[in-house]
C-alpha positions as CSV (number, residue, x, y, z in Angstrom):
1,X,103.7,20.9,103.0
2,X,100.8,23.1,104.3
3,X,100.7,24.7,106.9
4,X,100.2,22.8,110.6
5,X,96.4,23.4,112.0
6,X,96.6,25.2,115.3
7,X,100.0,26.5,115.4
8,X,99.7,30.3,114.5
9,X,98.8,32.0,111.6
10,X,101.6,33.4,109.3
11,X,100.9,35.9,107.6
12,X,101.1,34.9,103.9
13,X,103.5,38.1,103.2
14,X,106.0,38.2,105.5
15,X,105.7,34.8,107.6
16,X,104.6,36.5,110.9
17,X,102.6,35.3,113.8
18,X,100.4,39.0,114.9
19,X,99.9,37.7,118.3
20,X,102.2,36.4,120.6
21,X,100.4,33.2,122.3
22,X,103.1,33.1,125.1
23,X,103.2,36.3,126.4
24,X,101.6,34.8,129.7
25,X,103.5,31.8,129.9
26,X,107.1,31.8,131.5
27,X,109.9,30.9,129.6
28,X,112.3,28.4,130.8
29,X,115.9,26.5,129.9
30,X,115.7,23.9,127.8
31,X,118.3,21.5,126.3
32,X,117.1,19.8,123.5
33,X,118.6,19.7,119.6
34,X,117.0,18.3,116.6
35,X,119.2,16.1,114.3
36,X,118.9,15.1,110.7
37,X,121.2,11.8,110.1
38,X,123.4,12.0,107.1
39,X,121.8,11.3,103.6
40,X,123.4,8.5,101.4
41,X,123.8,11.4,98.5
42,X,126.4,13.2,101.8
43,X,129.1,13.2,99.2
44,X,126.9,15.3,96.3
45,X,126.8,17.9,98.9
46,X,127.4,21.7,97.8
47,X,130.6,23.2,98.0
48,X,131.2,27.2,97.9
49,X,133.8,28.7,99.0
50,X,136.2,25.6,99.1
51,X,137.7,23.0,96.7
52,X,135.8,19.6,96.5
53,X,137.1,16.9,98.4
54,X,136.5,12.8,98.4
55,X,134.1,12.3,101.3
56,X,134.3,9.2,102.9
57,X,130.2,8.3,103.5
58,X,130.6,5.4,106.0
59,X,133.3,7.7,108.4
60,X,131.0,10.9,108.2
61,X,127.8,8.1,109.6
62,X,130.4,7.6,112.5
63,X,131.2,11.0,112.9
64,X,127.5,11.9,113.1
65,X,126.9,9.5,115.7
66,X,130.0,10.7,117.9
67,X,128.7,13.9,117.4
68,X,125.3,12.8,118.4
69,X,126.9,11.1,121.6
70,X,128.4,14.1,123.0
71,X,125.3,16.1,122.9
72,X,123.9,13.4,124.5
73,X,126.2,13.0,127.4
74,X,126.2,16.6,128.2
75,X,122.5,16.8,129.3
76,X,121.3,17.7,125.7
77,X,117.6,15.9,124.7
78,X,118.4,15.2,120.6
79,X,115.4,14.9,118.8
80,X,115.8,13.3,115.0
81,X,114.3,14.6,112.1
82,X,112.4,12.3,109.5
83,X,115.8,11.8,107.5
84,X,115.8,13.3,103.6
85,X,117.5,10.6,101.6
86,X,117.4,12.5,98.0
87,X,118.9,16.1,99.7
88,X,122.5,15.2,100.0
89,X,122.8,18.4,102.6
90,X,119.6,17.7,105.1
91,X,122.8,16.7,108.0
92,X,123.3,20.3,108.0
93,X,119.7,20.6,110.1
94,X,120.4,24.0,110.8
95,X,120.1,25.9,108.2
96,X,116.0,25.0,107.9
97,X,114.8,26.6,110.7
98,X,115.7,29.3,113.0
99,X,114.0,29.4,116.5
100,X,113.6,32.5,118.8
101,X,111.3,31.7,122.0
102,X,108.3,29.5,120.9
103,X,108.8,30.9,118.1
104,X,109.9,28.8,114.8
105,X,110.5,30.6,111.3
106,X,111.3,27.7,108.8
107,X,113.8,29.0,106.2
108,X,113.5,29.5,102.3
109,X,117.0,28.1,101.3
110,X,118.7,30.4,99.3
111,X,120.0,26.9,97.6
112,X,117.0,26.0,95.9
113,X,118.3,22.3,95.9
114,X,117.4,22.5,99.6
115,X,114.4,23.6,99.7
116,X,112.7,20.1,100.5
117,X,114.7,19.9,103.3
118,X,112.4,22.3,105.4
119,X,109.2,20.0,106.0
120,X,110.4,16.9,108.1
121,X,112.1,19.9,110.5
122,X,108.4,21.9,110.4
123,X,106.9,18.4,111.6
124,X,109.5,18.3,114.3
125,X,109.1,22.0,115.9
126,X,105.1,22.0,115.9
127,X,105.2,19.1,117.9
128,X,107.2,20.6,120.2
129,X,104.8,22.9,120.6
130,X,106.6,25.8,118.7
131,X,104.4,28.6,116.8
132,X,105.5,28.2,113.1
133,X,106.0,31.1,110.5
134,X,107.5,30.9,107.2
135,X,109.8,32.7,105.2
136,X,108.1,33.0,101.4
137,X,109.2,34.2,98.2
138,X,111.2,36.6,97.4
139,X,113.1,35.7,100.5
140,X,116.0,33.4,101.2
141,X,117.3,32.5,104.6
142,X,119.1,29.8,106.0
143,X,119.7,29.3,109.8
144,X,123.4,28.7,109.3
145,X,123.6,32.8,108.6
146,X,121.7,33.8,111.8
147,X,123.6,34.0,115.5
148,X,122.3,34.9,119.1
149,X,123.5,36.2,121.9
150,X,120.7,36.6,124.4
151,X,118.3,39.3,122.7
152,X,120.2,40.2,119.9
153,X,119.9,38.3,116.4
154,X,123.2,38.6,114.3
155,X,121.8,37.8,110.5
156,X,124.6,37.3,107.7
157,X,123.5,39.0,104.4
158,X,125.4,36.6,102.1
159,X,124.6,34.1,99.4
160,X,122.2,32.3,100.7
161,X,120.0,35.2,103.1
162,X,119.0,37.9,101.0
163,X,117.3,41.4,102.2
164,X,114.1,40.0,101.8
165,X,114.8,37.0,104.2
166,X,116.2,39.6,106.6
167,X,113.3,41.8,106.5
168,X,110.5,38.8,107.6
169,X,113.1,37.7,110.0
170,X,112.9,41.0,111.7
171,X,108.8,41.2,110.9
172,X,108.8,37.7,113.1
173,X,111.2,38.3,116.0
174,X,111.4,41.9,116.3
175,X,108.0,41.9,118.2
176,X,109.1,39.4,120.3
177,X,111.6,41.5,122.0
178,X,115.2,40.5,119.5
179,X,117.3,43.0,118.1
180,X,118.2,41.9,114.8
181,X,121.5,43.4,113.4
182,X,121.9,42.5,109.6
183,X,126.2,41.9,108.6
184,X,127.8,41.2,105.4
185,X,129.5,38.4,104.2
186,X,131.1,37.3,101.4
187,X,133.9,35.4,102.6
188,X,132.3,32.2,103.9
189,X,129.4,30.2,103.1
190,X,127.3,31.5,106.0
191,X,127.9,33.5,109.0
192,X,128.4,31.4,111.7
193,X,131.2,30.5,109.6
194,X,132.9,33.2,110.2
195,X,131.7,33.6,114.0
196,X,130.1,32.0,116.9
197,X,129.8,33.3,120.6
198,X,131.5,32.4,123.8
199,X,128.9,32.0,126.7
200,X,129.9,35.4,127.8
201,X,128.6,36.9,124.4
202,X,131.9,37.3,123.3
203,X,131.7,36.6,119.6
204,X,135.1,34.4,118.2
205,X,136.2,34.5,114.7
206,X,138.9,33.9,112.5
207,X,140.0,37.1,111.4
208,X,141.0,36.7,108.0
209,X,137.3,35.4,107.0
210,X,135.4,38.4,109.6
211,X,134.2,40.7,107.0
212,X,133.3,43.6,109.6
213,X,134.3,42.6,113.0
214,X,133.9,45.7,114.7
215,X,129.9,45.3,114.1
216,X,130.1,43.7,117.6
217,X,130.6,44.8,120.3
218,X,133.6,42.1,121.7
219,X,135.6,40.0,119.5
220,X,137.8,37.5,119.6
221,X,140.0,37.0,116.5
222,X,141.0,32.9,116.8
223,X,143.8,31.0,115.2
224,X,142.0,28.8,113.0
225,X,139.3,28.3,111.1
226,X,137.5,25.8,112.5
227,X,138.2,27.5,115.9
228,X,135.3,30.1,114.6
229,X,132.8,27.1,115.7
230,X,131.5,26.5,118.8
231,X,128.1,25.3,120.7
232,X,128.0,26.1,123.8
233,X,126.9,22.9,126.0
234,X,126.5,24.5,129.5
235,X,128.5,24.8,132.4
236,X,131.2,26.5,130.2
237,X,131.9,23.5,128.1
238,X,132.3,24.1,124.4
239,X,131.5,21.5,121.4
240,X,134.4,22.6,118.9
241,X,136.2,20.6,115.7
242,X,138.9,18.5,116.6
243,X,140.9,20.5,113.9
244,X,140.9,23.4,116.1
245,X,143.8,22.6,119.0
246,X,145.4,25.8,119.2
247,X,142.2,27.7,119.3
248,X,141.1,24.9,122.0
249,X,143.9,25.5,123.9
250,X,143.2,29.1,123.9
251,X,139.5,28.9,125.4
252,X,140.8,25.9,127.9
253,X,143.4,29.0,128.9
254,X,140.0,31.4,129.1
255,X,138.7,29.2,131.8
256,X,136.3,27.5,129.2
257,X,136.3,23.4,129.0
258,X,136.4,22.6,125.0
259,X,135.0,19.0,124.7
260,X,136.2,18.1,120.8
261,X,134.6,15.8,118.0
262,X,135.9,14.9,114.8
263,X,133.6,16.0,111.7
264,X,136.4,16.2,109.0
265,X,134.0,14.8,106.5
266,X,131.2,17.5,107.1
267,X,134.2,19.7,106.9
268,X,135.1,18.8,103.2
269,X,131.6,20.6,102.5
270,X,131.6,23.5,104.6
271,X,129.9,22.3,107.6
272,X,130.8,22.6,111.4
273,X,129.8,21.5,114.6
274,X,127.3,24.2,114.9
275,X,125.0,23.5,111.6
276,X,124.4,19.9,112.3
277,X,121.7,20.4,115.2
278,X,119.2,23.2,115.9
279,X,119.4,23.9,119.5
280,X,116.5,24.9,121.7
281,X,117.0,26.4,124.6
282,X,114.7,28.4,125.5
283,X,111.2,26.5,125.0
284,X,108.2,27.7,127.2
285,X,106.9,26.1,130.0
């Protein structure tokens, strides 16, 4: 897809925008999430780091749509994506696109398989008015590697982000006021595998699968997994896996109010609750 008339102008070398069209304008919350509905392929989906499983198509469409529901119900605005039929992954939304600002860089999947994934989500953030860059060749990123926390940008350097995908990543945001810390992995698929953040910036992990935990600056090592996963909904309520009680029980016992969602089929191919939405909170007025 080319690119979209009037909505920045990426450089063709390293995907980013010169001038910053916001600087005047005032940035505001937002709560609004794109979502990709699960192809009829879910089941060809790649695995990685884990042993395949049987996924059950018709209980993942369910579990999307629960999914889907709580977002909705806690204030969120979700926006779907023109759905890609023939990319078995495309329910894992977040890994196209990473979104600082106003400011959208669409990914260069480091699993080549997904690379047609990226166009129905480009459609979707320039008509929200984002200013779109590109990550191009040699790069490779995918959102599911890159975490927040206020300023700072946390950017996994696994398989699927290489140096190159880091470096326009930094050319893009950098200027926009982010810190971007690069940190290895190599024992999940992505980053926020390994971690997420608590509202307090507090990043959570399991620590078995935390290559380098001491890269920030507070950590919380969680008892599962799954409990690695979280999206934080507002008011202190966190979106976590169902398969996660003891780690729930933990952040209910931090003052936080876990609101849980089954997504054991997404599960069987490496996904969580974070990588099936893009969330945008932070869109200018």
């Amino acid at each position: 897809m080319g690119a979209v008339a009037g909505r920045g102008t990426g450089c063709m070398m390293c995907g980013y925008t010169s001038a910053n069209p916001f600087d005047s304008e005032t940035r505001v919350p937002s709560q609004k999430a794109l979502i990709r509905r699960p192809s009829p392929r879910l089941a060809e989906g790649l695995v990685t780091h884990i042993e395949r499983e049987p996924v059950d198509a018709e209980l993942a469409m369910r579990q999307w749509e629960a999914y889907v529901e709580a977002l909705d119900a806690h204030g969120w605005e979700t926006i779907e994506v023109e759905p890609e039929d023939d990319c078995p992954d495309s329910v894992f939304v977040e890994d196209t696109v990473v979104v600082f600002r106003n400011v959208a860089l669409i990914a260069r999947p480091g699993a080549e398989s997904r690379r047609e994934e990226t166009a129905g989500v480009e459609e979707a953030v320039a008509r929200l008015g984002c200013s779109v860059n590109w990550v191009w060749e040699p790069g490779t990123l995918e959102g599911g590697d890159v975490l927040k926390i206020g300023d700072t940008v946390y950017v996994g350097r696994g398989g699927r982000t290489n140096a190159a995908g880091i470096q326009q990543l930094r050319a893009t945001f950098e200027p926009l006021g982010a810190r971007v810390v690069a940190v290895p992995v190599s024992k999940v698929l992505h980053l926020k595998s390994a971690v997420t953040a608590l509202p307090d910036g507090t990043v959570v992990g399991h620590g078995p699968l935390v290559d380098t935990p001491s890269l920030f600056p507070r950590f919380l090592s969680v008892p599962e997994e799954s409990g690695s996963h979280v999206v934080l909904l507002g008011g202190g309520k966190l979106l976590m896996a169902a398969s996660a009680p003891k780690t729930a029980e933990l952040f209910a016992d931090l003052g936080h109010e876990p609101v849980l969602v089954d997504i054991s089929e997404f599960e069987k191919l490496e996904g969580c609750v974070t990588c099936l939405s893009v969330r945008l909170r932070e869109l200018y007025a």
